[in-house]
C-alpha positions in Angstrom: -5.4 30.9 -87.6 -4.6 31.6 -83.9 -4.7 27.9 -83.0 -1.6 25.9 -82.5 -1.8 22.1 -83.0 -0.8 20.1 -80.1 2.8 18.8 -81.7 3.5 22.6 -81.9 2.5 23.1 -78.3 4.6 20.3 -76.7 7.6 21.5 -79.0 6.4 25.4 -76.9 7.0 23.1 -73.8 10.1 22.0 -74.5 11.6 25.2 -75.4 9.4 27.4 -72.3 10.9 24.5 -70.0 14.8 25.4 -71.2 14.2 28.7 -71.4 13.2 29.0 -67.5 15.7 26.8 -66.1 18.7 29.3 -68.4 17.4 32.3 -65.9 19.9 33.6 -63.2 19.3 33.7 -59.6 17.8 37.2 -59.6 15.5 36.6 -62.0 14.1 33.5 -60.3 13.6 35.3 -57.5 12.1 38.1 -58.6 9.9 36.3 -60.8 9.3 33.9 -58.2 8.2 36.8 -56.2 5.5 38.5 -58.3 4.5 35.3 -58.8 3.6 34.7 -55.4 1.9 38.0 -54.7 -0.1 37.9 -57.5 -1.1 34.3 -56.7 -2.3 35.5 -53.3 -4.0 39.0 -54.5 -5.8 35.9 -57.2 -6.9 34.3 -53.7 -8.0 37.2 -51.7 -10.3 37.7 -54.9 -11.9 34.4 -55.1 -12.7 34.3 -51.2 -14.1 37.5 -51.1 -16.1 36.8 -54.4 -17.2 33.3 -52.3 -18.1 35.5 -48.9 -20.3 38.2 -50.6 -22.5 35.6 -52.8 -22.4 32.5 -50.3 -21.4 30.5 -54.1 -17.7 28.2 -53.4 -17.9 28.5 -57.6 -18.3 32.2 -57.9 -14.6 32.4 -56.3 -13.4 29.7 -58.4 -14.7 31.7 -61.8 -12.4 34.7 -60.7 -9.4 33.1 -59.0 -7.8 32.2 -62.6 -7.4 36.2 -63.2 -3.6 35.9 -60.9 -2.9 32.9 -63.2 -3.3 34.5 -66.5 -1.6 37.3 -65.3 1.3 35.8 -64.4 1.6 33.6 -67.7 1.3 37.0 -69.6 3.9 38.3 -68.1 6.3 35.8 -68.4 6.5 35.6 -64.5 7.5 32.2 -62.9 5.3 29.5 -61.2 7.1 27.1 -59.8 4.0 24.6 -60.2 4.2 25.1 -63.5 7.8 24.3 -64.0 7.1 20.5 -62.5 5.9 20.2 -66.0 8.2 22.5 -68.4 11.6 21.8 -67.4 11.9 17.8 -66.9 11.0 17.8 -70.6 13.7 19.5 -71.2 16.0 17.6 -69.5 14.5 14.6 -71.1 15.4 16.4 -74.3 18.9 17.1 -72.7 18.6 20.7 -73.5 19.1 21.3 -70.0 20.1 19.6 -66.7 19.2 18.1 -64.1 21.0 20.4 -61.8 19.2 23.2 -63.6 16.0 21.8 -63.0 16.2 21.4 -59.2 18.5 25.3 -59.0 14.9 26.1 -60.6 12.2 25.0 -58.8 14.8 25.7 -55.5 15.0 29.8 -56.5 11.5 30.2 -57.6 9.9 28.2 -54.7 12.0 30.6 -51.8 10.8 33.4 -54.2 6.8 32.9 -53.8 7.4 31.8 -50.2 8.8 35.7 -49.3 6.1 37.3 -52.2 2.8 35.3 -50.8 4.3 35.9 -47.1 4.8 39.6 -48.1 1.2 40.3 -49.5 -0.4 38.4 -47.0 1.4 40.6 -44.2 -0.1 44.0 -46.7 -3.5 42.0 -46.5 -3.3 41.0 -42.9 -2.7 44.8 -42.6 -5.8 45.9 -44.5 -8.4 43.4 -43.9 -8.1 43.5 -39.8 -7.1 47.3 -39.8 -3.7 46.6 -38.3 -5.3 43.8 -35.5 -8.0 45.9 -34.6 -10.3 43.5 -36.3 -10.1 40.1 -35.8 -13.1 38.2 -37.0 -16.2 38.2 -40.1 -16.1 37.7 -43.7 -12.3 36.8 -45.5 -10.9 36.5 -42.0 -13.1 33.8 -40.4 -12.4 32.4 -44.2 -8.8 32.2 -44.3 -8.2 31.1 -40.7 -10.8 28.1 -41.2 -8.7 27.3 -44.3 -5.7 27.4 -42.8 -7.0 24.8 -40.0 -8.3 22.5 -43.1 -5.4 22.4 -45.0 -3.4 21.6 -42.2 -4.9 20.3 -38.9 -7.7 18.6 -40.6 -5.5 16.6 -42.5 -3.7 15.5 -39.2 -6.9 14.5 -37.4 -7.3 11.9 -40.4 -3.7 10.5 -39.9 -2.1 8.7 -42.5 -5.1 8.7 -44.2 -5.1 12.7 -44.1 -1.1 12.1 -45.7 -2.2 9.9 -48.7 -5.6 12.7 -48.7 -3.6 15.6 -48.8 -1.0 14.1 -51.4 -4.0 12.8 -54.2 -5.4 16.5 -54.5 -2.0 17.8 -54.8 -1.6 15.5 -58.0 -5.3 16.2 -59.0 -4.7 19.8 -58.4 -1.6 20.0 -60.7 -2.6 18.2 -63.6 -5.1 20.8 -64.0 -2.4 23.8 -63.4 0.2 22.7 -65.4 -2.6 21.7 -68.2 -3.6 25.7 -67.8 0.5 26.7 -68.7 0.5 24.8 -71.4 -3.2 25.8 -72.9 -1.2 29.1 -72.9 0.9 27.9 -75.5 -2.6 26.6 -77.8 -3.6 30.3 -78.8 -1.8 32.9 -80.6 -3.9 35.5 -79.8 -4.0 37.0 -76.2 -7.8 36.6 -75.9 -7.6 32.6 -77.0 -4.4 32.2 -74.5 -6.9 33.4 -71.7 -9.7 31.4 -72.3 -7.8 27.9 -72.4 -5.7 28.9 -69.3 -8.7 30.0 -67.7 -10.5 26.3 -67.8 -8.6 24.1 -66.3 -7.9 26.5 -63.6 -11.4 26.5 -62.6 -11.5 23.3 -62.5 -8.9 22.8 -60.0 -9.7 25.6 -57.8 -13.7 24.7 -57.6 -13.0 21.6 -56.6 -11.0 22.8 -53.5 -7.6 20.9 -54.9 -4.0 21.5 -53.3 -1.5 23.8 -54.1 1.9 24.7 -52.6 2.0 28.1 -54.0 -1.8 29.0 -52.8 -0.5 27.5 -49.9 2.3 29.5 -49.2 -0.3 32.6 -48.9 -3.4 30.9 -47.3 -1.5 29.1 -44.1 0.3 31.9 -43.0 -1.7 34.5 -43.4 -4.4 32.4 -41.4 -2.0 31.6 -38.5 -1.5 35.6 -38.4 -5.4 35.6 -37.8 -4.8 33.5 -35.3 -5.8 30.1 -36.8 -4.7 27.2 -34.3 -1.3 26.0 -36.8 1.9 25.6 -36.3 5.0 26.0 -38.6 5.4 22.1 -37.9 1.8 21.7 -38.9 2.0 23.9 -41.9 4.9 21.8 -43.5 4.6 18.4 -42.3 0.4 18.0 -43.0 0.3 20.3 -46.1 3.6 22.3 -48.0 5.7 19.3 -47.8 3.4 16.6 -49.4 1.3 19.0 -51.1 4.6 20.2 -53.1 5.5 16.6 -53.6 2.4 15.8 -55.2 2.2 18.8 -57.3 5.4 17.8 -58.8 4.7 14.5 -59.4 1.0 15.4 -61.0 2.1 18.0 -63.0 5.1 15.7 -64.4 3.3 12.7 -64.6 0.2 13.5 -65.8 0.7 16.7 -68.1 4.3 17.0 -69.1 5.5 13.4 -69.7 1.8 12.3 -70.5 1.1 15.0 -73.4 4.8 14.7 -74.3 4.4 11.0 -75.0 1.1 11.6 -76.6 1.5 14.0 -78.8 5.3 15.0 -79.6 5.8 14.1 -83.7 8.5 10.8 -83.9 11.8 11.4 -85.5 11.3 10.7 -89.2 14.5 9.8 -90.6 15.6 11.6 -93.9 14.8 10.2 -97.2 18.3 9.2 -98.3 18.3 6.6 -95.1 15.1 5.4 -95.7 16.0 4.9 -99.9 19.0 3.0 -98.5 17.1 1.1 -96.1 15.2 0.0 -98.9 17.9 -0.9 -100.8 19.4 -2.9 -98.5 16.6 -4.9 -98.2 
Protein backbone atom coordinates (compact mmCIF):
# COMPACT_ATOMS: atom_id res chain seq x y z
CA UNK A 1 0.00 0.00 0.00
CA UNK A 2 1.56 3.35 -0.97
CA UNK A 3 -0.72 5.28 1.41
CA UNK A 4 0.60 6.59 4.68
CA UNK A 5 -1.90 7.19 7.49
CA UNK A 6 -1.95 10.65 8.79
CA UNK A 7 -0.20 9.68 12.49
CA UNK A 8 2.58 8.42 10.13
CA UNK A 9 2.70 11.63 8.20
CA UNK A 10 2.80 14.09 11.11
CA UNK A 11 5.57 11.76 12.71
CA UNK A 12 7.37 12.52 8.57
CA UNK A 13 6.90 16.12 9.78
CA UNK A 14 8.47 15.98 12.71
CA UNK A 15 11.45 14.23 11.55
CA UNK A 16 11.54 16.44 7.74
CA UNK A 17 11.33 19.60 10.21
CA UNK A 18 14.74 18.39 12.30
CA UNK A 19 16.23 17.19 9.58
CA UNK A 20 16.17 20.74 7.65
CA UNK A 21 17.00 22.80 10.42
CA UNK A 22 20.52 20.13 11.10
CA UNK A 23 21.68 21.48 7.41
CA UNK A 24 24.87 23.78 7.32
CA UNK A 25 24.97 27.16 5.90
CA UNK A 26 25.95 26.10 2.42
CA UNK A 27 23.40 23.82 2.06
CA UNK A 28 20.71 26.30 2.94
CA UNK A 29 21.81 28.40 0.66
CA UNK A 30 22.17 26.39 -2.11
CA UNK A 31 19.07 24.74 -1.60
CA UNK A 32 17.51 27.89 -0.80
CA UNK A 33 18.75 28.89 -4.24
CA UNK A 34 17.37 26.22 -6.61
CA UNK A 35 14.55 26.64 -4.68
CA UNK A 36 13.95 30.05 -5.79
CA UNK A 37 14.76 29.63 -9.37
CA UNK A 38 12.72 26.84 -9.88
CA UNK A 39 9.86 28.67 -8.08
CA UNK A 40 10.18 31.42 -10.60
CA UNK A 41 10.76 29.12 -13.92
CA UNK A 42 7.16 27.43 -12.06
CA UNK A 43 5.80 31.21 -12.49
CA UNK A 44 6.94 32.17 -15.84
CA UNK A 45 5.00 28.79 -16.79
CA UNK A 46 1.74 29.57 -15.37
CA UNK A 47 1.67 33.19 -16.75
CA UNK A 48 2.53 32.27 -20.05
CA UNK A 49 0.02 29.29 -19.89
CA UNK A 50 -2.64 32.21 -18.57
CA UNK A 51 -1.52 34.74 -21.60
CA UNK A 52 -1.81 32.17 -24.56
CA UNK A 53 -5.43 30.81 -23.39
CA UNK A 54 -6.89 34.06 -21.80
CA UNK A 55 -7.90 31.15 -18.62
CA UNK A 56 -6.32 32.71 -14.88
CA UNK A 57 -6.87 28.60 -14.04
CA UNK A 58 -5.02 27.15 -16.93
CA UNK A 59 -1.79 28.81 -15.16
CA UNK A 60 -2.76 27.71 -11.96
CA UNK A 61 -3.06 23.83 -13.33
CA UNK A 62 0.67 24.06 -14.34
CA UNK A 63 2.36 26.37 -11.78
CA UNK A 64 2.48 23.26 -9.15
CA UNK A 65 5.13 21.55 -11.65
CA UNK A 66 8.28 24.05 -9.71
CA UNK A 67 6.67 22.81 -6.40
CA UNK A 68 6.87 19.12 -6.96
CA UNK A 69 10.04 19.51 -8.26
CA UNK A 70 11.54 20.98 -5.60
CA UNK A 71 9.95 18.52 -2.94
CA UNK A 72 11.51 15.71 -5.12
CA UNK A 73 14.54 16.84 -4.84
CA UNK A 74 14.85 17.46 -1.46
CA UNK A 75 15.45 21.25 -2.12
CA UNK A 76 14.34 23.85 0.54
CA UNK A 77 11.29 26.09 0.66
CA UNK A 78 11.41 28.28 3.19
CA UNK A 79 7.40 28.50 3.24
CA UNK A 80 7.38 25.17 3.85
CA UNK A 81 9.63 25.16 6.80
CA UNK A 82 6.96 27.70 8.78
CA UNK A 83 5.37 24.34 9.15
CA UNK A 84 8.22 21.50 9.57
CA UNK A 85 10.57 22.90 11.85
CA UNK A 86 8.43 24.61 14.89
CA UNK A 87 7.17 21.04 15.31
CA UNK A 88 10.28 20.02 15.90
CA UNK A 89 11.17 22.37 18.30
CA UNK A 90 7.91 21.66 20.01
CA UNK A 91 9.29 18.12 20.10
CA UNK A 92 12.64 19.67 21.36
CA UNK A 93 14.46 17.82 18.66
CA UNK A 94 15.73 20.95 17.67
CA UNK A 95 15.94 24.68 18.70
CA UNK A 96 14.72 27.58 18.44
CA UNK A 97 17.84 29.20 17.27
CA UNK A 98 17.96 26.53 14.60
CA UNK A 99 14.71 27.36 13.47
CA UNK A 100 15.10 31.06 12.83
CA UNK A 101 19.29 30.22 11.39
CA UNK A 102 16.80 28.25 9.01
CA UNK A 103 14.24 30.19 7.65
CA UNK A 104 17.19 33.25 7.89
CA UNK A 105 19.66 31.09 5.26
CA UNK A 106 17.05 29.74 3.07
CA UNK A 107 15.06 33.00 2.73
CA UNK A 108 18.51 35.11 1.55
CA UNK A 109 18.93 31.91 -0.65
CA UNK A 110 15.62 32.24 -2.88
CA UNK A 111 15.88 36.03 -2.65
CA UNK A 112 19.48 35.81 -4.84
CA UNK A 113 17.98 32.42 -6.91
CA UNK A 114 14.33 34.14 -7.93
CA UNK A 115 16.47 37.63 -8.44
CA UNK A 116 18.94 35.59 -10.57
CA UNK A 117 16.36 33.84 -12.97
CA UNK A 118 14.33 36.71 -13.28
CA UNK A 119 17.49 38.79 -14.42
CA UNK A 120 18.06 35.33 -17.25
CA UNK A 121 14.17 35.89 -17.87
CA UNK A 122 14.27 39.65 -18.08
CA UNK A 123 17.02 38.87 -20.53
CA UNK A 124 15.05 36.50 -22.79
CA UNK A 125 11.56 37.67 -22.70
CA UNK A 126 12.51 41.57 -23.68
CA UNK A 127 15.57 40.50 -25.85
CA UNK A 128 18.01 42.32 -23.61
CA UNK A 129 15.48 45.72 -23.37
CA UNK A 130 14.80 45.85 -26.78
CA UNK A 131 11.30 44.77 -26.01
CA UNK A 132 9.44 46.34 -23.52
CA UNK A 133 5.74 45.56 -23.65
CA UNK A 134 2.92 42.44 -24.82
CA UNK A 135 2.17 39.19 -23.39
CA UNK A 136 4.34 37.89 -19.85
CA UNK A 137 5.72 41.41 -19.65
CA UNK A 138 2.53 43.63 -19.52
CA UNK A 139 1.75 40.47 -17.03
CA UNK A 140 4.40 40.65 -14.57
CA UNK A 141 4.71 44.42 -14.44
CA UNK A 142 0.80 44.75 -13.69
CA UNK A 143 1.47 42.09 -10.98
CA UNK A 144 4.09 43.74 -9.55
CA UNK A 145 1.97 47.03 -9.24
CA UNK A 146 -0.91 44.75 -7.57
CA UNK A 147 0.92 43.09 -5.13
CA UNK A 148 2.43 46.07 -4.08
CA UNK A 149 0.95 49.55 -4.91
CA UNK A 150 -2.48 48.32 -4.91
CA UNK A 151 -2.24 47.20 -1.63
CA UNK A 152 -1.11 50.79 -0.53
CA UNK A 153 -3.89 52.58 -2.31
CA UNK A 154 -6.25 50.52 0.16
CA UNK A 155 -4.18 51.66 3.31
CA UNK A 156 -4.45 49.74 6.35
CA UNK A 157 -7.07 48.01 4.88
CA UNK A 158 -4.62 46.92 1.94
CA UNK A 159 -2.08 45.75 5.32
CA UNK A 160 -4.70 43.48 6.97
CA UNK A 161 -5.62 42.45 2.85
CA UNK A 162 -2.36 41.61 2.03
CA UNK A 163 -1.65 39.77 5.40
CA UNK A 164 -5.15 37.31 5.18
CA UNK A 165 -3.99 35.87 1.77
CA UNK A 166 -0.61 35.31 3.02
CA UNK A 167 -2.19 33.04 5.77
CA UNK A 168 -4.79 31.66 3.19
CA UNK A 169 -1.99 31.13 0.79
CA UNK A 170 0.18 29.11 3.16
CA UNK A 171 -2.12 26.80 4.61
CA UNK A 172 -2.49 25.45 1.31
CA UNK A 173 1.46 25.31 0.65
CA UNK A 174 2.54 23.90 3.64
CA UNK A 175 -0.63 21.37 3.31
CA UNK A 176 1.06 20.55 -0.30
CA UNK A 177 4.75 19.57 1.71
CA UNK A 178 3.18 17.56 3.89
CA UNK A 179 0.69 15.64 1.17
CA UNK A 180 4.24 14.72 0.06
CA UNK A 181 4.82 12.74 2.90
CA UNK A 182 0.98 10.75 2.27
CA UNK A 183 2.25 8.60 -0.84
CA UNK A 184 5.03 6.28 -1.07
CA UNK A 185 5.07 6.16 -4.49
CA UNK A 186 6.41 9.04 -6.68
CA UNK A 187 3.26 9.33 -8.76
CA UNK A 188 0.84 9.48 -5.47
CA UNK A 189 3.41 12.10 -3.80
CA UNK A 190 2.59 14.31 -7.02
CA UNK A 191 -0.86 14.17 -7.19
CA UNK A 192 -1.51 15.22 -3.37
CA UNK A 193 1.16 18.05 -3.56
CA UNK A 194 -0.28 19.00 -6.74
CA UNK A 195 -3.93 19.95 -5.06
CA UNK A 196 -3.57 22.16 -2.65
CA UNK A 197 -1.14 24.04 -4.76
CA UNK A 198 -3.77 24.74 -7.22
CA UNK A 199 -5.78 25.82 -4.94
CA UNK A 200 -3.71 28.48 -3.64
CA UNK A 201 -2.28 29.75 -6.74
CA UNK A 202 -5.92 29.98 -8.58
CA UNK A 203 -7.13 31.89 -6.25
CA UNK A 204 -4.39 34.54 -6.67
CA UNK A 205 -3.05 34.03 -2.78
CA UNK A 206 0.32 35.56 -1.42
CA UNK A 207 3.53 34.25 -1.33
CA UNK A 208 6.99 35.61 -0.21
CA UNK A 209 8.87 33.22 -2.27
CA UNK A 210 6.64 33.89 -5.65
CA UNK A 211 7.16 37.21 -4.48
CA UNK A 212 10.70 37.38 -4.44
CA UNK A 213 10.60 36.60 -8.38
CA UNK A 214 7.43 38.52 -9.50
CA UNK A 215 8.18 42.19 -7.84
CA UNK A 216 11.49 42.44 -9.13
CA UNK A 217 11.50 41.23 -12.12
CA UNK A 218 8.39 43.65 -12.77
CA UNK A 219 10.20 46.69 -11.53
CA UNK A 220 12.98 45.63 -14.15
CA UNK A 221 10.13 46.05 -16.77
CA UNK A 222 9.64 49.09 -15.54
CA UNK A 223 6.56 48.59 -13.28
CA UNK A 224 6.04 51.89 -11.06
CA UNK A 225 7.56 50.09 -7.34
CA UNK A 226 9.83 50.85 -5.22
CA UNK A 227 12.21 48.66 -2.99
CA UNK A 228 10.24 50.51 -0.08
CA UNK A 229 7.03 49.58 -1.72
CA UNK A 230 8.09 46.03 -2.48
CA UNK A 231 8.88 45.33 1.33
CA UNK A 232 6.73 47.41 3.30
CA UNK A 233 3.03 46.63 1.20
CA UNK A 234 3.98 43.01 0.26
CA UNK A 235 7.45 40.76 1.36
CA UNK A 236 7.29 41.98 4.81
CA UNK A 237 3.61 41.09 5.77
CA UNK A 238 3.24 38.70 3.20
CA UNK A 239 6.28 36.56 4.89
CA UNK A 240 4.67 37.22 8.22
CA UNK A 241 1.53 35.78 7.25
CA UNK A 242 2.92 32.85 5.52
CA UNK A 243 4.60 31.93 8.64
CA UNK A 244 1.91 32.28 10.80
CA UNK A 245 -0.68 30.37 8.28
CA UNK A 246 1.51 27.70 7.55
CA UNK A 247 2.27 27.16 11.53
CA UNK A 248 -1.03 27.77 12.63
CA UNK A 249 -3.11 26.23 10.44
CA UNK A 250 -1.08 23.16 9.02
CA UNK A 251 1.71 22.35 11.34
CA UNK A 252 0.38 22.83 14.88
CA UNK A 253 -3.32 22.20 13.60
CA UNK A 254 -2.62 18.64 11.92
CA UNK A 255 -0.08 18.09 14.67
CA UNK A 256 -2.71 18.45 17.36
CA UNK A 257 -5.18 16.60 15.24
CA UNK A 258 -3.67 13.81 14.37
CA UNK A 259 -0.28 12.97 16.17
CA UNK A 260 -0.98 9.38 18.31
CA UNK A 261 -0.93 10.26 22.44
CA UNK A 262 1.72 8.74 24.48
CA UNK A 263 0.39 5.40 25.71
CA UNK A 264 2.10 4.51 28.74
CA UNK A 265 3.54 0.89 28.99
CA UNK A 266 1.63 -1.85 30.36
CA UNK A 267 3.60 -2.37 33.64
CA UNK A 268 2.49 1.37 34.63
CA UNK A 269 -0.83 1.06 33.61
CA UNK A 270 -1.04 -2.74 35.74
CA UNK A 271 0.34 -0.71 38.67
CA UNK A 272 -1.96 2.02 38.25
CA UNK A 273 -4.54 -0.37 38.58
CA UNK A 274 -3.21 -1.80 41.42
CA UNK A 275 -3.00 1.07 43.21
CA UNK A 276 -6.28 1.84 42.83
Amino acid sequence: MSYVKPDQVVEAMIQAGTSKSQLTVEQMLLRGFLGGALLGFATTLAFTATVQTGIGMAGALLFPAGFVIIVLLGLELVTGNFALIPLAVMERKTTALRMLASWTWVFIGHLIGSVFYGLLYYAAVTQFGHVQEGGVIDLIRGAAEAKTIGYASLGWAGMGTVFVKAMLCNWMVCLGAVMANASRSTGGKIAAMWLPIVIFFGQGFEHAVVNLFVIPTGMLMGAGVSLGDWWLWNQIPVTLGNIAGGFLFTGLALCLAQKKPAVPPVAELNSSHKAS
